[in-house]
C-alpha positions as CSV (number, residue, x, y, z in Angstrom):
1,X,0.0,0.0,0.0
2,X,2.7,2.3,1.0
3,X,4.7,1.8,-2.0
4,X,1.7,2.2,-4.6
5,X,1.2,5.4,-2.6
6,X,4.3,6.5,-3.5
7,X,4.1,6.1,-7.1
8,X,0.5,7.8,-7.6
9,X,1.9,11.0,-5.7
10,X,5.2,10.8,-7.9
11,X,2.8,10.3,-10.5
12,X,0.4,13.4,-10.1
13,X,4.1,15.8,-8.8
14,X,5.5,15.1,-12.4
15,X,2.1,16.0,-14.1
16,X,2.7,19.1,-12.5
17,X,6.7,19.6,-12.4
18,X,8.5,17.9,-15.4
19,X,10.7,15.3,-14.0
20,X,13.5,17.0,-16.2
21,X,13.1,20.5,-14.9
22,X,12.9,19.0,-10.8
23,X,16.0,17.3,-11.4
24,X,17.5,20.8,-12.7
25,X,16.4,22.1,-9.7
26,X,17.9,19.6,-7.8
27,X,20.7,19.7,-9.5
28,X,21.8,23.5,-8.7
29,X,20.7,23.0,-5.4
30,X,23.0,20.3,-5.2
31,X,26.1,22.7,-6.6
32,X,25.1,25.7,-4.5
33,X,27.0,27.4,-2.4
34,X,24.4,29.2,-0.4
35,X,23.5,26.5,2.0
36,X,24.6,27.1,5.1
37,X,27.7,24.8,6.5
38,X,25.5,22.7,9.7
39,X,22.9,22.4,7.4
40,X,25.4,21.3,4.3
41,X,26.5,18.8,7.0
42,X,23.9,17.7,8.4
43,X,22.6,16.3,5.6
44,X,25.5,14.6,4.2
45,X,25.9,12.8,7.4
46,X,22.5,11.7,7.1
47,X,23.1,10.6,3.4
48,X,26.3,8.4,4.4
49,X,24.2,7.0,7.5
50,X,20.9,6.1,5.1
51,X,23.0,4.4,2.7
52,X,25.8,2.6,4.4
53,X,28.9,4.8,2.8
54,X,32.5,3.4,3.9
55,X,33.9,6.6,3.7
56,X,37.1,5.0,4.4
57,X,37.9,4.4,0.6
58,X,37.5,8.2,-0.6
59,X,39.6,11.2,-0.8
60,X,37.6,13.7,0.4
61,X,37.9,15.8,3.6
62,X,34.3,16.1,5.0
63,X,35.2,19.5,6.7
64,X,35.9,21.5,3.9
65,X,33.3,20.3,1.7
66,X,31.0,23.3,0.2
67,X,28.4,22.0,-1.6
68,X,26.4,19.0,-1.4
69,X,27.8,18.1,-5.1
70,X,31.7,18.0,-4.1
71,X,30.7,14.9,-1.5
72,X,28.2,12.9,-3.9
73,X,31.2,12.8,-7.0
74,X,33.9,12.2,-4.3
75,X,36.9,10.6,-5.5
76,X,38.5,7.5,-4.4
77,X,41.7,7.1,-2.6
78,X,44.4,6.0,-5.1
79,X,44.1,2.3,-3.8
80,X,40.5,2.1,-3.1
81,X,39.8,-0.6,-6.0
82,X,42.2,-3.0,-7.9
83,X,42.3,-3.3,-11.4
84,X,41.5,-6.6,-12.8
85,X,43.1,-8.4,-15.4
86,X,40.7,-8.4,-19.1
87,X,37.7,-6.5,-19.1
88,X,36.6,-5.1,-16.3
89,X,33.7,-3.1,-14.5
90,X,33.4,1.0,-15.1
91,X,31.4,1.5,-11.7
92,X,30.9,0.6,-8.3
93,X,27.2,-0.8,-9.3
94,X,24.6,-3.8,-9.6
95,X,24.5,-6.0,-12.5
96,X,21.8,-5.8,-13.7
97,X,21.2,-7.9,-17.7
98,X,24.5,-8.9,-19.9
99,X,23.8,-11.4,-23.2
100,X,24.2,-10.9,-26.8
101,X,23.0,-8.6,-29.0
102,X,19.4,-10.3,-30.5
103,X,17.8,-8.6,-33.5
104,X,18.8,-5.2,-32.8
105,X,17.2,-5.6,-29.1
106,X,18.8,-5.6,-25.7
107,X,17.2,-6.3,-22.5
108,X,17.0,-4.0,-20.1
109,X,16.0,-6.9,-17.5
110,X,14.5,-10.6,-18.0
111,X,11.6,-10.1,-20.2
112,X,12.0,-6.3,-21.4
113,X,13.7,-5.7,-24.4
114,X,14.3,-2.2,-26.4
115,X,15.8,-1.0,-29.3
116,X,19.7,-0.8,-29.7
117,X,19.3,1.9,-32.2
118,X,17.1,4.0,-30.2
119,X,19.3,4.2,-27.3
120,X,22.5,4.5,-29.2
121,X,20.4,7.6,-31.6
122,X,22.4,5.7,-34.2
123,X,22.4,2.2,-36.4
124,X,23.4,-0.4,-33.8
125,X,25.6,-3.7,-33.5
126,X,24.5,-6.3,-36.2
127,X,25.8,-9.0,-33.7
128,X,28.1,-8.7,-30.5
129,X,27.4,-8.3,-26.5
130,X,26.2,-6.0,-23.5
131,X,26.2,-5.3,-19.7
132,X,24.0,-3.1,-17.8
133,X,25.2,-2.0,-14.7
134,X,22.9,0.7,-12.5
135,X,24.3,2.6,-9.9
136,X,22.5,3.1,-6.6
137,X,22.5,6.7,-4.9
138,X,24.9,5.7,-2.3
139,X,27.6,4.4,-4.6
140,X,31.0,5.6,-6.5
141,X,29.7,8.2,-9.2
142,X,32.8,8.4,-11.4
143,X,32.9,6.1,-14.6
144,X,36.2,4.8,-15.6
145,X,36.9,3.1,-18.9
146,X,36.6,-0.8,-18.7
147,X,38.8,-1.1,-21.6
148,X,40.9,0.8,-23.9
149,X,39.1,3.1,-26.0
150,X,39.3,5.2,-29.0
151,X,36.3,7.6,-29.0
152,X,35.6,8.8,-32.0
153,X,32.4,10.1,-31.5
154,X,29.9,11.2,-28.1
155,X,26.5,11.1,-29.1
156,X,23.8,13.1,-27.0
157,X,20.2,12.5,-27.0
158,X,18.2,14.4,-24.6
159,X,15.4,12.7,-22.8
160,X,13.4,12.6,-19.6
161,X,15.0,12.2,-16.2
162,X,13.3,9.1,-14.9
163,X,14.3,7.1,-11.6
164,X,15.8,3.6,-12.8
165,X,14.8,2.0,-9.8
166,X,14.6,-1.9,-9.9
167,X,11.1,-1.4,-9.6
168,X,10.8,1.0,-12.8
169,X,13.4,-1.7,-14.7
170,X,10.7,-3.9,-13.9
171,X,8.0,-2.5,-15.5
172,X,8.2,0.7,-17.7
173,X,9.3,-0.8,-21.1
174,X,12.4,0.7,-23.0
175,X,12.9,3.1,-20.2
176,X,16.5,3.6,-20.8
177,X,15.1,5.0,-24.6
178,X,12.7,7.2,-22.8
179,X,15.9,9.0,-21.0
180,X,18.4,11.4,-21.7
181,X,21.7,9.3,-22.7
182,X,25.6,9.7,-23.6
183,X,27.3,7.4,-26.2
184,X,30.7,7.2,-26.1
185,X,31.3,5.7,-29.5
186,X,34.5,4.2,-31.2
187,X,36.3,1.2,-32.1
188,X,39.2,-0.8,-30.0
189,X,40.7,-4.2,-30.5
190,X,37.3,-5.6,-29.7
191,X,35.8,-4.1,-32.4
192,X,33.0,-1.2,-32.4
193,X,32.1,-0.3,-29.1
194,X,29.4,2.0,-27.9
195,X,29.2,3.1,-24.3
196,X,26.3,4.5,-23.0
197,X,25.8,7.3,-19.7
198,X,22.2,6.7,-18.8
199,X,20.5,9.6,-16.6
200,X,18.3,9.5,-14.6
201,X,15.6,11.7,-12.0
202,X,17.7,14.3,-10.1
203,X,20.6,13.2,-12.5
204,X,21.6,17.4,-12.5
205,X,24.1,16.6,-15.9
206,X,26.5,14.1,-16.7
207,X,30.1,15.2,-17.2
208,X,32.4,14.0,-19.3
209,X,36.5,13.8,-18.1
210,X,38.2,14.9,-21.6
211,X,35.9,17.0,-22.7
212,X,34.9,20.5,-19.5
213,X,32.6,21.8,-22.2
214,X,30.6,19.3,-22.2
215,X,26.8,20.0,-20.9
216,X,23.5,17.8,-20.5
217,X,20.3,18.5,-19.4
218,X,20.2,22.1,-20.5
219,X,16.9,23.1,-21.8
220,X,18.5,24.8,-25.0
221,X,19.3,21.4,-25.6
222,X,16.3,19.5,-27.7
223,X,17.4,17.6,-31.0
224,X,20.5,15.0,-30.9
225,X,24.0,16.4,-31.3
226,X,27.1,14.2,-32.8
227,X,29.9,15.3,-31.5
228,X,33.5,13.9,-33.4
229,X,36.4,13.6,-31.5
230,X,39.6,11.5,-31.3
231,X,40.2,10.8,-27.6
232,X,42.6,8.0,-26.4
233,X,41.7,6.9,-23.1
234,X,43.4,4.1,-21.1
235,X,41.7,0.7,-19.2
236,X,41.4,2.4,-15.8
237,X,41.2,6.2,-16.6
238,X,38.3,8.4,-15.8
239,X,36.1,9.2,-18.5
240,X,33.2,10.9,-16.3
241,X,31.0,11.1,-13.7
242,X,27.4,11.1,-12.7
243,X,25.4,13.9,-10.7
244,X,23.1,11.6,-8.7
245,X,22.4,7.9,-9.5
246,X,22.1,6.4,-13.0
247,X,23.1,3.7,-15.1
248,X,25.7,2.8,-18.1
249,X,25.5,-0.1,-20.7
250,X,28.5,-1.4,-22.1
251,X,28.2,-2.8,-26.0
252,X,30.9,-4.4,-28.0
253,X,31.1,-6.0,-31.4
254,X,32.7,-8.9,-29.3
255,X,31.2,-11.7,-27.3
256,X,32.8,-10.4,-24.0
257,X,29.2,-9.9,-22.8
258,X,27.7,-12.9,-24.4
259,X,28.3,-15.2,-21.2
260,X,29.6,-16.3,-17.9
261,X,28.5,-13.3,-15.7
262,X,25.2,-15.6,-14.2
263,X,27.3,-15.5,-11.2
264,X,27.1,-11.8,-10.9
265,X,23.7,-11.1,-11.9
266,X,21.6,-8.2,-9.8
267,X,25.2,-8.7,-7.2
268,X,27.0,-5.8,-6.6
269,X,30.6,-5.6,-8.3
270,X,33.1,-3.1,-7.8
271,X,35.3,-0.8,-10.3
272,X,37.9,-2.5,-11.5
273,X,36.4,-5.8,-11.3
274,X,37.2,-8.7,-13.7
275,X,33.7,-9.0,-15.9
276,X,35.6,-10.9,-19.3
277,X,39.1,-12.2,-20.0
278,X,40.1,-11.5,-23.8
C-alpha cells in the first residue's frame, strides 16, 4: 500500500513539475554554495548514515566540503579498488542484464527488451554483447573506462530524467530509450564499441572527463547532437562522472558480454572488477 502510494503521488508531482526540470532544480541545489555549513552537513551525514557509505575508501575531507555536489562525485583514494586483469567493470554498481545482441534488441532486465538503435540515436551492433550495470544513490559516481578506447564520437540525446529504480526496470518498457543518454562511441581491439551514460531523475548533468565543455540536461538542448572527437583513453582512466544515480550499458562487437556473468547477476561488483578475460 505504502509503495503504490508512492508512485501515484510521484505520478500526479510530475504531471505538475516535469521530471527534467525537478531534477534541474535539484541539480543546482546540489552545486550551490548558499546552504549554510550545519545544514550542508547535516545532511550529508545523514546521506552516508541512510546508505551505508565506507567513507574509508575516498579522498575527500568532509570538513571543507562546500556543496552537497563536491561529496556525492567524491573521488576515491588511489588504492580504493584493484584493477582486474581483461575486461573489467566502469562503476561501483549492480548487474543488472548482460547477453548478446538479438535482433537489434537488448534487455534492459529478463523479459523487457528495447531498441539498440534508439538508445544509441544511431544504427546499432549487427551482432556482439552488452552489460547493464545501474548505480544506486549511495555508490561511486565516477565512470572509468573498462577497456581501452578510442572515441571517435559522443553522441547526445536528450530525454526525460526518470528514476531507474529496480522497480521501474521492472515495469516501464524501454525506459533507458525514454531518458536522456551519452554514447561514447568508437572502435578498439574488440571491435566497435558503444558506451552509454544513462541519466536519470535528479541526474543534475553528466560530465564527461576529456571534454569540461561538455553540458546535458540544459533546456536549450532539444534535438540529438554528434559530436566527433579523437580521444585516447586508457583501461582504468576516468572518462566521467554522474550527478546523482544512473546507469551505463557497455556494448561491444565482441562476445565479452555474451556469457559467464550468471554469477554476478543483480550482485553488486566493484570498479575494477574482472567482468571478461580477452
Amino acid at each position: 500500500m505504502f509503495r503504490l502510494k508512492s508512485i501515484i503521488l510521484f505520478s500526479i508531482f510530475h504531471k505538475i513539475i516535469s521530471t527534467n526540470t525537478f531534477s534541474s532544480w535539484i541539480g543546482r541545489l546540489a552545486g550551490s554554495r548558499g546552504i549554510p555549513n550545519w545544514l550542508l552537513a547535516k545532511v550529508i551525514r545523514n546521506y552516508i548514515r541512510f546508505y551505508r557509505i565506507d567513507m574509508t575508501d575516498f579522498d575527500i575531507d568532509l570538513e571543507t566540503i562546500k556543496t552537497f555536489n563536491e561529496f556525492f562525485t567524491r573521488p576515491l583514494k588511489k588504492d580504493a579498488r584493484v584493477w582486474g586483469q581483461g575486461v573489467c567493470s566502469p562503476v561501483d554498481g549492480r548487474l543488472l542484464c548482460f547477453g548478446a545482441v538479438e535482433k537489434g534488441k537488448l534487455y534492459q532486465i529478463k523479459g523487457i527488451s528495447y531498441a539498440q538503435d534508439i538508445l544509441l540515436g544511431q544504427p546499432g551492433l549487427t551482432h556482439g554483447s552488452y552489460a547493464t550495470i545501474y548505480l544506486a544513490p549511495g555508490d561511486y559516481h565516477r565512470v572509468h573506462a573498462p577497456f581501452d578506447m578510442r572515441i571517435e564520437e559522443i553522441t547526445h540525446i536528450p530525454g526525460e530524467l526518470l528514476s531507474v529504480s529496480l522497480m521501474n526496470v521492472r515495469h516501464i518498457p524501454a525506459l533507458y530509450n525514454k531518458l536522456e543518454r551519452v554514447v561514447l562511441s568508437g572502435k578498439n581491439e574488440f571491435g566497435v564499441f558503444h558506451f552509454v551514460f544513462v541519466g536519470a531523475f535528479n541526474v543534475g548533468s553528466i560530465k564527461l572527463s576529456f571534454m569540461e565543455e561538455f553540458v546535458s540536461n540544459h533546456k536549450n538542448i532539444r534535438e540529438i547532437r554528434y559530436i566527433p572527437t579523437t580521444v585516447e583513453i586508457s583501461k582504468g582512466a576516468e572518462l566521467g562522472w554522474f550527478e546523482l544515480g544512473s546507469t551505463v550499458v557497455m556494448m561491444t562487437e565482441s562476445k565479452l558480454f555474451e556469457s559467464g556473468l550468471e554469477h554476478l547477476l543483480f550482485q553488486k561488483i566493484s570498479l575494477g572488477q574482472t567482468l571478461a578475460l580477452q
